[in-house]
C-alpha positions in Angstrom: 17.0 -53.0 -17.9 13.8 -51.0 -17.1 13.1 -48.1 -19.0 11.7 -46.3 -15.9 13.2 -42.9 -15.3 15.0 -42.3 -11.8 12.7 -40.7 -9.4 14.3 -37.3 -8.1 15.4 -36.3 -4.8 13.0 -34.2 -3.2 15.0 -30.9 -1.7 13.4 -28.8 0.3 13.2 -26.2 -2.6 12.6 -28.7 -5.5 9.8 -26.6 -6.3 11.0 -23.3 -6.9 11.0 -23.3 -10.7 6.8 -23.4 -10.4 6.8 -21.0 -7.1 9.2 -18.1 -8.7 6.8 -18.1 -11.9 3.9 -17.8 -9.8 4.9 -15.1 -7.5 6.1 -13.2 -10.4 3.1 -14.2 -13.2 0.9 -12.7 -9.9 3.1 -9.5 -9.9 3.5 -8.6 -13.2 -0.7 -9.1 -13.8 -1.0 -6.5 -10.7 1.6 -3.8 -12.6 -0.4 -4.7 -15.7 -3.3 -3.9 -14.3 -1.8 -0.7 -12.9 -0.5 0.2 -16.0 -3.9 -0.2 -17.5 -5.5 2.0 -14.9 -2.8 4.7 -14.9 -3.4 5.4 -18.5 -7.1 6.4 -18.1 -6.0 9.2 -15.8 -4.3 12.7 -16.5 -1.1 11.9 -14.8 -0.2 8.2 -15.6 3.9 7.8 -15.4 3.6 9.5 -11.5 1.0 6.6 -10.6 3.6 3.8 -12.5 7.0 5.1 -10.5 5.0 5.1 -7.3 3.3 1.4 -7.9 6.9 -0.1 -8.9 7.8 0.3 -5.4 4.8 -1.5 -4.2 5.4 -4.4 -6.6 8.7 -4.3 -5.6 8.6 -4.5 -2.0 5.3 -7.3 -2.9 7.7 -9.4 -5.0 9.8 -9.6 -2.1 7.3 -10.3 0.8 5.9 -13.4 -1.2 9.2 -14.9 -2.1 9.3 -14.4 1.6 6.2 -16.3 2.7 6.9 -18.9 0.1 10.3 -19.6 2.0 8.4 -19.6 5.1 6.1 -21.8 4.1 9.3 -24.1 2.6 11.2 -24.1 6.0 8.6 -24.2 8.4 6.0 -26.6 7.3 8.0 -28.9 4.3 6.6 -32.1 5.6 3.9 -31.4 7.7 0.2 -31.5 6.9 -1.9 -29.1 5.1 -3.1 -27.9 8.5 0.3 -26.7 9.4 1.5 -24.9 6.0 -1.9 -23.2 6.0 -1.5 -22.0 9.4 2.3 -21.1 8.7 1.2 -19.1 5.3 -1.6 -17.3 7.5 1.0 -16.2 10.1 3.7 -15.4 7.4 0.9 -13.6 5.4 -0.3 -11.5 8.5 3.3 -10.2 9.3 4.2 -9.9 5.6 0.8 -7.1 5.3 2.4 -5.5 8.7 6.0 -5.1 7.0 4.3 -3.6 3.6 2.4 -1.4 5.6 4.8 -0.3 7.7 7.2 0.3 4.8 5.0 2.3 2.6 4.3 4.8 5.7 8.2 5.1 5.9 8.5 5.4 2.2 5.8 7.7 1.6 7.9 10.9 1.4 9.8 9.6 -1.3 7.0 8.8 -3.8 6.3 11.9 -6.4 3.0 14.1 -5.9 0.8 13.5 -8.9 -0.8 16.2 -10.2 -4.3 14.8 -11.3 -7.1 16.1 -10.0 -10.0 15.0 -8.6 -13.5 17.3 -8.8 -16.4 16.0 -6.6 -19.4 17.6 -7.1 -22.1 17.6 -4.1 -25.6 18.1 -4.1 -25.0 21.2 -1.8 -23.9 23.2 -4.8 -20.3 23.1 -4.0 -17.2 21.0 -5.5 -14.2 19.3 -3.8 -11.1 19.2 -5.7 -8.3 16.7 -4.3 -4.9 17.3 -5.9 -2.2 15.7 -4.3 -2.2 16.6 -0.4 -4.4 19.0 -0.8 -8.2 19.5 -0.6 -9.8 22.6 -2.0 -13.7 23.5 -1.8 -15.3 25.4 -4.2 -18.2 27.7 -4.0 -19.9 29.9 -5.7 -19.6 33.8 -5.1 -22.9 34.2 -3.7 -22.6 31.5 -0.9 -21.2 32.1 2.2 -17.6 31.1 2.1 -16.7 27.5 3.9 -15.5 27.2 7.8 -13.8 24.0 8.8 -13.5 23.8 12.5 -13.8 27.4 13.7 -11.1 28.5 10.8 -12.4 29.8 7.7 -10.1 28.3 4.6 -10.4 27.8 1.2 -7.9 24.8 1.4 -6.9 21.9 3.5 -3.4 20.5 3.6 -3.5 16.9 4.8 -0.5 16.2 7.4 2.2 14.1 6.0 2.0 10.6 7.7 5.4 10.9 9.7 4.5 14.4 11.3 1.2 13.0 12.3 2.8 11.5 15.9 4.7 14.3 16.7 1.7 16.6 16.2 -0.2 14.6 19.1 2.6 15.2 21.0 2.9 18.9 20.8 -0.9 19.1 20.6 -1.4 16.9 24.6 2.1 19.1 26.0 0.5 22.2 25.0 -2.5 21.5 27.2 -0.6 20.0 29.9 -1.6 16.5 29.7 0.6 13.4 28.7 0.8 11.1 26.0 -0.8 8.4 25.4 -0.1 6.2 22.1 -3.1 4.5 20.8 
């Protein structure tokens, strides 16, 4: 009698163990790293709520692509599991994309601020969606596009479509996407 161990079957998914601590050793480095970076700020716990979606929704994806990868291209050559990870990895950045637009009303405003200071004399200060520019009182005050304002409210990313919309139907044209 040999003592030789049995070779294993090969599944398709024999080697899940090593991919599942991979995908999430990669993860949990990134939210470490967030972590890391929130801290130094003035606001940290609004920057970790709003990255756990991101790893979240990246934990997912990757599983994803690893599965592609699995089903598509288990026996093939290298040539064919790099293409199918390229294609799997192309569509996987669309779908994050995508879902963090969608999601982006539901992640909490944070509250640091951000002070810029220009060489003109005058300071930008970015706090959540809005953009404020400071002068002094003896400057003339700022005009932005024919509309004098001491703040600038970036659109929310949803509204943003149906703006263009409004904006071409009030001038009698139509729509174009793109």
């Amino acid at each position: 009698m040999l003592m030789m161990s049995q070779t294993a079957t090969r599944t398709r998914f024999s080697d899940w163990p090593l991919a599942v601590k991979s995908i999430l050793g990669f993860w949990l480095f990134y939210a470490l790293t967030v972590v890391a970076r929130a801290f130094l700020g003035t606001d940290p716990w609004t920057i970790v709520v709003n990255k756990l979606a991101v790893v979240g929704i990246g934990v997912v994806l990757t599983a994803l692509i690893y599965g592609a990868i699995t089903l598509l291209a288990d026996n093939g050559s290298i040539r064919r599991k790099t293409i199918t990870a390229a294609v799997a990895s192309t569509i996987a950045a669309m779908i994050m994309g995508v879902t963090l637009i969608a999601i982006e009303d539901y992640f909490r405003e944070s509250r640091e601020q951000f002070r810029y200071q220009a060489r003109e004399g005058f300071t930008v200060v970015e706090q959540g969606q809005t953009i404020r520019v400071e002068r002094t009182a003896q400057e003339r005050p700022a005009v932005f596009a024919r509309i004098c304002a001491c703040a600038i409210q970036r659109p929310n990313a949803a509204r943003c479509q149906q703006q263009r919309r409004q904006r071409a139907g009030a001038r009698g044209r139509r729509f174009r996407h793109g």
